[in-house]
C-alpha positions as CSV (number, residue, x, y, z in Angstrom):
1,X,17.6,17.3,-31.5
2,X,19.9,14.9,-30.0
3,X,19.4,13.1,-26.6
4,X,21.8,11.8,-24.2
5,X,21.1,9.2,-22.1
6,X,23.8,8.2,-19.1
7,X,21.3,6.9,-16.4
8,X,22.1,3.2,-18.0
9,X,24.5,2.4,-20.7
10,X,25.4,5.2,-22.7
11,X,23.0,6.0,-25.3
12,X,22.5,9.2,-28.1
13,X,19.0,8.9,-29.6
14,X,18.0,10.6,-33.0
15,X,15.0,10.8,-34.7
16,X,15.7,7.3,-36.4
17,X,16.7,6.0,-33.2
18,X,19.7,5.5,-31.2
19,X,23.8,6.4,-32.9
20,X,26.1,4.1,-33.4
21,X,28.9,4.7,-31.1
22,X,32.6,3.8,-31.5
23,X,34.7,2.3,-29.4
24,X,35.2,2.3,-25.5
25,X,37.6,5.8,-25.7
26,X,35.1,7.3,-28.2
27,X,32.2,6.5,-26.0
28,X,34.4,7.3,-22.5
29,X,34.6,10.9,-24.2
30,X,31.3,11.2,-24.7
31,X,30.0,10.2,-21.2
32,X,32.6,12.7,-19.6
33,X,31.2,15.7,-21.6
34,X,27.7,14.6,-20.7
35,X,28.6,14.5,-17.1
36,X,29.5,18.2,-17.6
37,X,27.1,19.7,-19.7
38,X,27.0,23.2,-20.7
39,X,30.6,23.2,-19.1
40,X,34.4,23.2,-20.3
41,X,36.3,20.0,-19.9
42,X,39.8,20.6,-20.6
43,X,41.9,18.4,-22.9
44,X,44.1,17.5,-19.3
45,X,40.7,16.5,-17.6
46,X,39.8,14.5,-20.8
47,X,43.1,12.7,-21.0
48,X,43.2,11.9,-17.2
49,X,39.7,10.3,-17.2
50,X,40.4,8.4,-20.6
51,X,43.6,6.9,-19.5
52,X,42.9,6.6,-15.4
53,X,45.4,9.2,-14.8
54,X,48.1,8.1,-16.5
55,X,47.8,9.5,-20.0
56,X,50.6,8.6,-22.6
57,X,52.3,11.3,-24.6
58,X,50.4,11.2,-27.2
59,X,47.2,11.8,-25.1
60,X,46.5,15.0,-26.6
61,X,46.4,14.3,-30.1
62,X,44.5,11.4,-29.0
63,X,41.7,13.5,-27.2
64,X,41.4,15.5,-30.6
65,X,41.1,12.8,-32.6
66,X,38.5,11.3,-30.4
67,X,36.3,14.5,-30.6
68,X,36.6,14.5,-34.3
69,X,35.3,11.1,-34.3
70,X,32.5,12.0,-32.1
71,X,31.2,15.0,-34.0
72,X,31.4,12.6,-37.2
73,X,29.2,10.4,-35.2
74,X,26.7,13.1,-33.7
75,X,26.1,14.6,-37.2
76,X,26.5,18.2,-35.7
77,X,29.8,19.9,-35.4
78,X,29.0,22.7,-33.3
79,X,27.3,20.0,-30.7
80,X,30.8,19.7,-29.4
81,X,32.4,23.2,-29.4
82,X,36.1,23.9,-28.6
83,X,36.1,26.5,-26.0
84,X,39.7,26.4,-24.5
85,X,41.7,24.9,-22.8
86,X,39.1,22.1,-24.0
87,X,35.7,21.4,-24.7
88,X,32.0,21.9,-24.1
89,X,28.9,19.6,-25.0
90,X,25.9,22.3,-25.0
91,X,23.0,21.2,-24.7
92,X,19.2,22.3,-24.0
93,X,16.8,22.2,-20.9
94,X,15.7,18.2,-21.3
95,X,18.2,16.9,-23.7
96,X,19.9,14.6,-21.0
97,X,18.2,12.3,-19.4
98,X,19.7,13.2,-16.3
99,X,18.6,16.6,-16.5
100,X,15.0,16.1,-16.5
101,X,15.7,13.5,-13.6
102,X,17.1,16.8,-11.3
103,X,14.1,19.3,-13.3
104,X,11.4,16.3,-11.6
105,X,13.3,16.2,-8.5
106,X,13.6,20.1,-8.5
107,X,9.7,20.2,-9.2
108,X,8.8,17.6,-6.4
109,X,10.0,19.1,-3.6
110,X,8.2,22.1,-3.7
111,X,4.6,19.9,-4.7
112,X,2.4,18.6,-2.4
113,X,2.7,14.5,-1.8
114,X,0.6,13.1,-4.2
115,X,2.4,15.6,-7.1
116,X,5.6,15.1,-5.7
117,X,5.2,11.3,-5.0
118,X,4.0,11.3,-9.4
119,X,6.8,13.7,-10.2
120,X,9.4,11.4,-8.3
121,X,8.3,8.1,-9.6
122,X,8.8,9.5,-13.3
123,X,12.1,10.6,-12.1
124,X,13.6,7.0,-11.1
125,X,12.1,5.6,-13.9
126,X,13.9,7.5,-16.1
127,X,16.8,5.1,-14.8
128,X,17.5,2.5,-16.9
129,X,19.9,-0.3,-15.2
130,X,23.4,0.6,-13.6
131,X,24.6,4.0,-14.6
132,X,27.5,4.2,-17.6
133,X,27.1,0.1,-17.4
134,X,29.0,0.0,-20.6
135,X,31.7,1.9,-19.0
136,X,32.1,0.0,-15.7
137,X,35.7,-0.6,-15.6
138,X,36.4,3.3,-15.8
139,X,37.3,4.7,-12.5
140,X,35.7,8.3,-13.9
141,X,32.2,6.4,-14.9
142,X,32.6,4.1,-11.5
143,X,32.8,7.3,-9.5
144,X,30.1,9.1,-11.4
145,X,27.6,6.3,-11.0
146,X,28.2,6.3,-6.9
147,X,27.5,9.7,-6.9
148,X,24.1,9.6,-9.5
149,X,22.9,5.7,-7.6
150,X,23.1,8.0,-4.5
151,X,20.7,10.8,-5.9
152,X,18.6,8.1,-7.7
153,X,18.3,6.3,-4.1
154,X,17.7,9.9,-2.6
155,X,14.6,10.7,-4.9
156,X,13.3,6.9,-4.2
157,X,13.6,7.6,-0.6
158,X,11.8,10.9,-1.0
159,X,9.2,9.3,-3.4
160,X,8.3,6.7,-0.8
161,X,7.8,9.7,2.1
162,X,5.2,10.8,-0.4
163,X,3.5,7.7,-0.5
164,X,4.2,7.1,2.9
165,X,2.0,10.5,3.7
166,X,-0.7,9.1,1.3
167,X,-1.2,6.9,3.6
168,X,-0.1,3.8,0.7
169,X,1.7,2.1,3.6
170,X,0.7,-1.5,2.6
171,X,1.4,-1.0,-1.2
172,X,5.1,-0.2,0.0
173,X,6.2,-3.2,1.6
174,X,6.9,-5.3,-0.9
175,X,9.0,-2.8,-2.9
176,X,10.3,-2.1,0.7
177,X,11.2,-5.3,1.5
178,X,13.5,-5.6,-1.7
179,X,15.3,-2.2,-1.1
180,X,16.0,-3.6,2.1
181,X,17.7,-6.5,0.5
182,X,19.3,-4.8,-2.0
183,X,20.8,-1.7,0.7
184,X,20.7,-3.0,4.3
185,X,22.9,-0.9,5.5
186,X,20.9,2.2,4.9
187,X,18.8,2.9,7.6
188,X,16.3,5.3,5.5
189,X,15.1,2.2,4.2
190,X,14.7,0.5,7.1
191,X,12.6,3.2,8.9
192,X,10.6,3.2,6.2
193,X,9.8,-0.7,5.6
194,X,9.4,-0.6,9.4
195,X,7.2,2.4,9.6
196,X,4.9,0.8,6.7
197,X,4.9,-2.7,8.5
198,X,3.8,-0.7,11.6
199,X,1.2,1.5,10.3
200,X,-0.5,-1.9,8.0
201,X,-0.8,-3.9,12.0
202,X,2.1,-5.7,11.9
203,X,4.1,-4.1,14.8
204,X,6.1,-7.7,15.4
205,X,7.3,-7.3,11.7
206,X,8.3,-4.0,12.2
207,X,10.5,-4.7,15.5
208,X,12.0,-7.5,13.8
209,X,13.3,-5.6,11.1
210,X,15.2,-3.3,13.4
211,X,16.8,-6.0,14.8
212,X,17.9,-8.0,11.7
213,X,19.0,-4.3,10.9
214,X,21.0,-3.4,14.2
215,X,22.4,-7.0,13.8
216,X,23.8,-6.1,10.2
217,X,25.2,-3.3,11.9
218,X,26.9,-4.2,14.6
219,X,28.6,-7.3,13.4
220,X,30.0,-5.7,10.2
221,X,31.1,-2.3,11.3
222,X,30.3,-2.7,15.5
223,X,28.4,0.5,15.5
224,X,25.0,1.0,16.8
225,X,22.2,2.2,14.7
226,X,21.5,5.9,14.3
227,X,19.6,7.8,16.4
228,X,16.5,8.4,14.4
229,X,16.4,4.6,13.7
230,X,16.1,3.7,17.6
231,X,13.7,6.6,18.4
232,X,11.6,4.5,16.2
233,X,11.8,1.6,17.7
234,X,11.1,3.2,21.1
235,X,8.0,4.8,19.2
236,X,6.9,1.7,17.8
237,X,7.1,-0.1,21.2
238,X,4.9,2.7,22.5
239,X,2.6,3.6,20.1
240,X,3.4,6.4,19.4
241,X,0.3,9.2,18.3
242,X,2.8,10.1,15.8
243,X,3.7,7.1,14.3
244,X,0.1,6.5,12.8
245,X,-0.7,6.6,9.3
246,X,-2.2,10.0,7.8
247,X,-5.9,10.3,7.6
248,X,-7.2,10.4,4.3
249,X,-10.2,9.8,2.7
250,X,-11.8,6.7,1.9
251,X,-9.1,5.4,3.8
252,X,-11.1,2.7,6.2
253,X,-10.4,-0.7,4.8
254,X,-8.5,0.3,1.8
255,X,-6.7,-2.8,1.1
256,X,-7.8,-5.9,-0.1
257,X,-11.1,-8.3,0.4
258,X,-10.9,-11.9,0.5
259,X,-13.9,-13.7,-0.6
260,X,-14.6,-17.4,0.0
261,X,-17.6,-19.4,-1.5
262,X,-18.2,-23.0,-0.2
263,X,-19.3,-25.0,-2.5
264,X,-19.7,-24.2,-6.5
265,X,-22.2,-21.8,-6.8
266,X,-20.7,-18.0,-6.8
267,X,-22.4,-15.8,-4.9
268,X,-23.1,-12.7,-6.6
269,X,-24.3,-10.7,-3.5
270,X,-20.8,-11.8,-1.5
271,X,-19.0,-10.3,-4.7
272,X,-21.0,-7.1,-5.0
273,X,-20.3,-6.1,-1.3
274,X,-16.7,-7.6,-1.4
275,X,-16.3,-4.9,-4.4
276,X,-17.3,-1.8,-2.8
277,X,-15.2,-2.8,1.0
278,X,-11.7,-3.2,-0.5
279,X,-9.9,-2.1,-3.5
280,X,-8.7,-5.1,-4.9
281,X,-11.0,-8.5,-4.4
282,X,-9.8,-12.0,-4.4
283,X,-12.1,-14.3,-5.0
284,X,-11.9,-17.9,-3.6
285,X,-14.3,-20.7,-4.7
286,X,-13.8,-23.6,-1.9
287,X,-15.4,-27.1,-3.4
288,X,-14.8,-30.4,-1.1
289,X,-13.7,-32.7,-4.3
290,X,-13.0,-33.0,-8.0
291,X,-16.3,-33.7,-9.3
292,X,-17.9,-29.6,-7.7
293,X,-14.5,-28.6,-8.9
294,X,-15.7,-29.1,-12.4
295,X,-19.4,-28.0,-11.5
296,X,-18.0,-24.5,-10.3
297,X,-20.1,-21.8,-11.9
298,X,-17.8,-19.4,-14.6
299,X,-15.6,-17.1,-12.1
300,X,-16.2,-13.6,-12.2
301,X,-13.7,-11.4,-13.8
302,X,-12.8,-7.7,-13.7
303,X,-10.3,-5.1,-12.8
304,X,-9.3,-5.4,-9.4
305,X,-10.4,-8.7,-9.0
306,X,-9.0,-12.0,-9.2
307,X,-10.8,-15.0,-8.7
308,X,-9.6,-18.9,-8.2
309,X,-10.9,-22.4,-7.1
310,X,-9.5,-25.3,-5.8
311,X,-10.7,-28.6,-3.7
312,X,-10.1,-28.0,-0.1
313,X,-10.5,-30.8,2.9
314,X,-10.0,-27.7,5.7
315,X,-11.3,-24.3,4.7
316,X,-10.5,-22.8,7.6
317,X,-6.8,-23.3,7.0
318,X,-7.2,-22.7,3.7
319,X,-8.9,-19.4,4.1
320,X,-6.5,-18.1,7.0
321,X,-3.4,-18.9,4.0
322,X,-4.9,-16.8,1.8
323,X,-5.5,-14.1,4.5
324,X,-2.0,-14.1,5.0
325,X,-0.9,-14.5,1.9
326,X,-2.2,-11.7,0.3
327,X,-2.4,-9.5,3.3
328,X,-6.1,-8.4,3.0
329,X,-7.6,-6.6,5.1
330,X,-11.5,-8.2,5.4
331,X,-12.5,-11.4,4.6
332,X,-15.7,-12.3,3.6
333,X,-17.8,-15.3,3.6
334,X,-21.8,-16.5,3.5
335,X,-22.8,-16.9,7.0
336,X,-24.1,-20.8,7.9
337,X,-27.7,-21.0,6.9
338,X,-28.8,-22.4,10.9
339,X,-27.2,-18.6,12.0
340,X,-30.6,-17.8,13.1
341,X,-31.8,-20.5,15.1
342,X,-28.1,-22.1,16.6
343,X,-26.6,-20.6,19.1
344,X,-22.9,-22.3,18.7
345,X,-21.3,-21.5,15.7
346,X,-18.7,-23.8,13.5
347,X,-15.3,-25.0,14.9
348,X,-14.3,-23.8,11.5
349,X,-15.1,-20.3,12.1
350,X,-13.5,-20.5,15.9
351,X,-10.9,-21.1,14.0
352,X,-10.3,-18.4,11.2
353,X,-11.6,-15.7,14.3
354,X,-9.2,-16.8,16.5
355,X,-6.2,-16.5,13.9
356,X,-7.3,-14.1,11.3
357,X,-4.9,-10.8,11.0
358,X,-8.0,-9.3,9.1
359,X,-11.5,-8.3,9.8
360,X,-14.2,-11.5,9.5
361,X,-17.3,-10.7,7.7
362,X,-20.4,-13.9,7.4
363,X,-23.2,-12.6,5.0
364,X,-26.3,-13.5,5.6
365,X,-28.7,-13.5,2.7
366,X,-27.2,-12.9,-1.1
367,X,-30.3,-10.3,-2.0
368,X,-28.1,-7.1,-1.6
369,X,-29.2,-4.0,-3.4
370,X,-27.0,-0.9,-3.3
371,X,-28.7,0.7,-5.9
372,X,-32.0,2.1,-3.7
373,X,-30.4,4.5,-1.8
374,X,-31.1,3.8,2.1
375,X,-28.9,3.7,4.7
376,X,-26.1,1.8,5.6
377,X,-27.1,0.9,9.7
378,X,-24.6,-0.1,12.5
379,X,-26.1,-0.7,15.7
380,X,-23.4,0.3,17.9
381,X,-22.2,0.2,21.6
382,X,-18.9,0.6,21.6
383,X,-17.2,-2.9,21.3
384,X,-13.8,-4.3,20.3
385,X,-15.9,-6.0,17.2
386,X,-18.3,-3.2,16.5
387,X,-15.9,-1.1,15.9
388,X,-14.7,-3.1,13.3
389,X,-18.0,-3.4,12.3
390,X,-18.2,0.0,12.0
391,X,-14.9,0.3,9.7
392,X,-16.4,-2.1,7.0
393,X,-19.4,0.1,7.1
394,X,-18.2,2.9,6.7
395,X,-15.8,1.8,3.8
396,X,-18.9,0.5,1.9
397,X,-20.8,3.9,2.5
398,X,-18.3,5.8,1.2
399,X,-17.9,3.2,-2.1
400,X,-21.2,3.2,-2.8
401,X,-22.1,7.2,-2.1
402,X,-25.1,5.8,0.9
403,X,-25.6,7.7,4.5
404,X,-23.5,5.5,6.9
405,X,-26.4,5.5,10.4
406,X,-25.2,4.5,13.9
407,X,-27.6,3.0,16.0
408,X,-27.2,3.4,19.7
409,X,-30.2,3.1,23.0
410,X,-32.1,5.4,24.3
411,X,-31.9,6.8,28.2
412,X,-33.0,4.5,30.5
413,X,-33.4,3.9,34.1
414,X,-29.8,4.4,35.7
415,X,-28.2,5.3,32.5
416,X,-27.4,7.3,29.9
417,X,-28.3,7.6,26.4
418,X,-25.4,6.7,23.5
419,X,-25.6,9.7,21.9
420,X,-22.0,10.8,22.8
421,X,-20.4,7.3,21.7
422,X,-22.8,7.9,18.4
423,X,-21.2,11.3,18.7
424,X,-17.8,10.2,18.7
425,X,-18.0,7.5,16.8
426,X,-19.6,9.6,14.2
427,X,-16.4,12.2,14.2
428,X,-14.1,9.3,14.0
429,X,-15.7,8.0,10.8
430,X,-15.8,11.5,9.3
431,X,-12.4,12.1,9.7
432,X,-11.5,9.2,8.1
433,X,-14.0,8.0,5.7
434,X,-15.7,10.8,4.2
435,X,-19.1,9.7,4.4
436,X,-22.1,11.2,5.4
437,X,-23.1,9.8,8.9
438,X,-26.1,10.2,11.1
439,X,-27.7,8.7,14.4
440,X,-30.7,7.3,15.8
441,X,-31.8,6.0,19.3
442,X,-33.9,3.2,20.0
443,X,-35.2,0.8,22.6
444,X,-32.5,-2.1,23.7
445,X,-35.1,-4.7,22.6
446,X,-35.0,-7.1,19.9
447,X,-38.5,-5.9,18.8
448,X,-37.1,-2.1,18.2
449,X,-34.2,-3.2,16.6
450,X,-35.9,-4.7,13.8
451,X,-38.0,-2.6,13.4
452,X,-35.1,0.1,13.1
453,X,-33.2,-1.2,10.8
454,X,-36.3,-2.0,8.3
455,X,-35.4,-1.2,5.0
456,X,-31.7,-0.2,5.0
457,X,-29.6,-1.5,2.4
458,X,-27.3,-3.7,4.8
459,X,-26.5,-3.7,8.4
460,X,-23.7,-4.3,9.9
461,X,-23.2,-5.7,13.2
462,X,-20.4,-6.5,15.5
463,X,-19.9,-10.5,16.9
464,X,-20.7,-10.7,20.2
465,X,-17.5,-10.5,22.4
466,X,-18.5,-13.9,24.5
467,X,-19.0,-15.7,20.9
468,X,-17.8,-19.0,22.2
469,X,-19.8,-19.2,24.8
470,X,-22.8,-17.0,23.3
471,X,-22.5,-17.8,19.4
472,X,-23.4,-14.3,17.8
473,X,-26.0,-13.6,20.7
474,X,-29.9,-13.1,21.0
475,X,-30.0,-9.6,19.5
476,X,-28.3,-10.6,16.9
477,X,-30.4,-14.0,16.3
478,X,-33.2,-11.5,16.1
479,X,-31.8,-9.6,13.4
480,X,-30.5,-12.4,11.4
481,X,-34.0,-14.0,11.5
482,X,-36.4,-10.9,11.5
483,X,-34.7,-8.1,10.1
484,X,-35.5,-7.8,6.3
485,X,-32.5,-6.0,5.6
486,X,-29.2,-8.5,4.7
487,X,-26.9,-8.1,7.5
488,X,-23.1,-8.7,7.9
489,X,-21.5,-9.9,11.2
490,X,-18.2,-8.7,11.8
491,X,-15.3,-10.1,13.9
492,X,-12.4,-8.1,14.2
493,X,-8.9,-9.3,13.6
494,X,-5.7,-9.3,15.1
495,X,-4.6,-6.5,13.5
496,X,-5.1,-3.1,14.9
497,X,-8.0,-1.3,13.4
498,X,-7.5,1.9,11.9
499,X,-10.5,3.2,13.2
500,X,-11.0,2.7,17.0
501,X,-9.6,4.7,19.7
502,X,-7.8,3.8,22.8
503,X,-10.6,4.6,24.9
504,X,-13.1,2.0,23.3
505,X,-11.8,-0.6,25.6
506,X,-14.5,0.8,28.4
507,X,-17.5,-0.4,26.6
508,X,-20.8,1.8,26.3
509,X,-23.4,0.0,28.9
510,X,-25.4,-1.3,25.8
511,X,-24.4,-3.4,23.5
512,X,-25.8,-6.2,21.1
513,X,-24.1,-8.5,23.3
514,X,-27.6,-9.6,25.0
C-alpha cells in the first residue's frame, strides 16, 4: 500500500521506497487530490489550482493527461478513480501522513496529559520541513500550508499544555524560547514561555518577556496585547495560587545538580548523593593549574551525567557560571574540612550564597551509604534555609526509596512543642514528594541532637540565617563534629522554592540557629 506524504515536500512511498514523480503539474495534481482525500475534485477545481486560476483552453485535456501520468506512476489505476465531474484519490485510515497527524490529535484530546502530551509529540513529528516545500510557488499549496502550519502550531501549543501540567516547566524553555523567535506575534507562545519561566523562579524573565512581547505589538500593529496575556502578567506580579506548577510526584528538586570538586581527586560520595537529588548531574572538577589538571582522577561517566575539568583562579565565579548556565537547581560541593571547629566560613562561599539562583549544598564527609536503609533526618524549625533543606531531603528520600524524618523540640517552659510545623511540614512534603515521612521530638541541646540523629544515612540541615556573622552556628558545629552520620548544609537560593509556603516567614521558636 501506498503512502502519501504532504507534511513536507511531496512524497509517495512504496515498499521499495519513495516514487519517482514527474514534473511540477504532475506532482501539483497529486498534492491537490491528497489534500482532498476520499473526496471528488472536479476537472474545473483541478485546472484552477494547476494554472492559478487562469487555465488555458486546453486545460482540460491537460488535467486528463496529467492523471494518466499519475496512475502510470502510482502503479494502481483504480488509486485515482474518475467519479464525475472529476476525480477522487481513495485512500485508507493511515495512508496520509496527514491523516494520522488529525487520528493523534483526535486521540489526544480526549487522553489524560502525559498520553496526550506522547500522542501530540508523535503528531508534530510526523512534520517534516515546510509543507508542499516543493510546491511553494503555487498559490493552492501556499494556502494549504497556512492553513496545516496553523494546526501543526495548534497541536504544539496543545502538546506543551500537556507538559506544562506535568509539571516539565524547565525542560520547556528552551524549545520555548525558539518558538518565541520563530512566531512573536502569537501570544499562546508567549504565555507559555512566560508561564514556564515563572513556575522554574525566574519571575523577572517572565515579566520581561511580556514586555519585549507587548512592544512587538504595539509598534508593528499599535494594538495592545490580549486579554488573557495581561491577566498573566497581573498574575505573575501577584503570585498568583494559580499560576504555580502542578504537584506531582518526585517533583522536589527535579532538575539538575551541579557538582564541584576542588582539587583532582573525585569524590565519589559528592557524586552518589548528587545522583539521587537531581535528574541530570553535571560534574565539575575545579584544579588551580595545569599540572592537577593532568593529575585529575578519570571522570565519572553515565546517563544523565556529564562531567568536565578545567583550571580555575576563582571558583566561586566559576561555580555561579555554571549555575547559571545550565540552570540547575542544587549545587553541591565538599564542605571546608575546619567546618567544625571555624566559626567564619570562606569569602568564596559568601560569595556563590549570596548570588546563587539554586539551592547550596557543602558535604561534609565522603562515607555516604544509601544502601542500609535508615532514615533520611532534617532537624527542622521552620527557616528560610531549612526549608530548602528539607526540599533536597526529601528529593533524595524519594530517589533512594528511605523514610524522610523531621526533627523538631520538645515542649518547654513558655512554649510549644513543633509537632504542628513537623505536621505541616510533613503534609507539604507528601504532597509533593511521595515519600514516606515521620517525626521525632527532642531536647534543643547539642547533646540530644547528636544523639538523635545517630545512625541515619545523612542529615540534612539548613545554614543558619545569621551565617555571616554566625558561620553555620553552634548546633550545627556540634553535628558536623559529633554526629556520625554525614551531613549536608543547605543554603537556599534566590530562586523560589517549590516547597515552602507563605507562612514560613514567621519562624518556629526553635531552630538550629543557636
Amino acid at each position: 500500500m501506498l503512502e502519501y506524504r504532504i507534511l513536507g515536500p511531496l512524497e509517495v512511498v512504496g515498499k521499495r521506497g519513495p516514487l519517482r514523480l514527474g514534473g511540477a503539474k504532475q506532482r501539483a495534481a497529486l498534492a491537490v487530490l491528497v489534500l482532498n482525500t476520499n473526496r471528488v475534485v472536479s476537472v474545473d477545481r483541478l485546472a484552477d489550482d494547476l494554472y492559478a486560476g487562469a487555465p488555458p483552453l486546453t486545460a482540460v485535456s491537460q488535467v486528463q493527461r496529467q492523471i494518466s501520468e499519475l496512475r502510470k506512476v502510482l502503479g494502481d489505476r483504480a488509486a485515482i478513480e474518475t467519479h464525475p465531474p472529476g476525480y477522487v484519490l481513495r485512500t485508507a485510515p493511515g495512508q496520509t501522513d496527514l491523516d494520522r497527524f488529525e487520528r493523534l490529535a483526535r486521540e489526544a484530546s480526549d487522553s489524560e496529559p502525559e498520553q496526550a502530551a506522547r500522542l501530540l509529540r508523535e503528531a508534530v513529528d510526523l512534520w517534516r520541513g515546510t509543507t508542499l516545500a516543493d510546491l511553494a510557488d503555487e498559490p493552492f499549496a501556499i494556502a494549504a500550508g497556512r492553513r496545516l502550519e496553523e494546526i501543526r502550531l495548534a497541536a504544539l501549543e496543545q502538546r506543551i499544555d500537556a507538559d506544562l501540567e506535568l509539571g516539565h516547566h524547565r525542560e520547556l524553555i528552551a524549545e520555548l524560547e525558539s518558538l518565541r523567535v520563530e512566531h512573536p506575534l502569537r501570544e499562546s507562545f508567549v504565555a507559555q514561555l512566560m508561564l514556564a519561566l515563572y513556575r522554574s523562579g525566574r519571575q523577572a524573565d517572565a515579566l520581561a518577556v511580556f514586555r519585549d512581547a507587548r512592544e512587538a505589538l504595539v509598534t508593528r500593529f499599535g494594538i495592545e496585547p490580549g486579554p488573557a496575556l495581561r491577566e498573566l502578567e497581573r498574575g505573575i506580579l501577584r503570585h498568583e495560587d494559580s499560576l504555580a506548577a502542578p504537584a506531582t510526584t518526585h517533583s522536589v528538586v527535579a532538575h539538575g545538580v551541579l557538582a564541584v570538586a576542588r582539587g583532582p581527586a573525585v569524590s565519589k560520595g559528592l557524586l552518589r548523593l548528587a545522583r539521587l537529588a537531581g535528574d541530570e548531574v553535571i560534574f565539575a572538577c575545579l584544579v588551580g593549574d595545569g599540572e592537577e589538571l593532568a593529575d585529575v582522577e578519570r571522570l565519572p561517566r553515565g546517563e544523565r551525567l556529564r562531567a568536565a575539568a578545567f583550571v580555575t583562579q576563582d571558583t566561586a565565579e566559576d561555580t555561579l557560571r555554571l549555575a547559571e548556565a545550565h540552570d540547575v537547581g542544587l549545587v553541591l560541593m565538599c564542605a571546608p574540612p575546619a567546618l567544625a571547629v571555624d566559626a567564619a566560613l570562606p569569602e568564596e562561599l559568601h560569595v556563590i550564597f549570596a548570588r546563587s539562583p539554586a539551592n547550596v549544598g557543602l558535604l561534609v564527609r565522603d562515607d555516604i551509604d544509601f544502601t542500609t536503609g535508615k532514615d533520611v533526618l532534617v532537624p527542622f524549625g521552620g527557616g528560610e534555609h531549612e526549608w530548602a533543606a528539607l526540599e533536597v531531603a526529601a528529593r533524595v528520600a524519594a530517589t533512594a526509596g528511605l523514610r524522610l524524618v523531621l526533627l523538631g523540640t520538645r515542649a518547654g517552659k513558655g512554649r510549644r512543642d513543633a509537632s504542628r510545623l513537623l505536621a505541616d511540614a510533613s503534609l507539604a512534603v507528601q504532597q509533593i514528594a511521595g515519600v514516606e515521612v515521620g517525626s521525632l521530638l527532642t531536647e534543643p541541646t547539642e547533646d540530644a541532637l547528636v544523639a538523635d540523629v545517630e545512625g541515619a544515612s545523612l542529615v540534612v540541615a539548613g545554614i543558619a540565617p545569621r551565617y555571616r556573622q554566625e558561620g553555620i552556628g553552634r548546633m550545627r558545629r556540634a553535628l558536623v563534629a559529633r554526629a556520625s552520620a554525614p551531613v549536608l548544609l543547605v543554603h537556599a537560593g534566590l530562586r523560589p522554592g517549590g516547597l515552602a509556603p507563605r507562612w514560613s516567614r514567621t519562624r518556629f521558636t526553635w531552630s538550629l540557629a543557636a
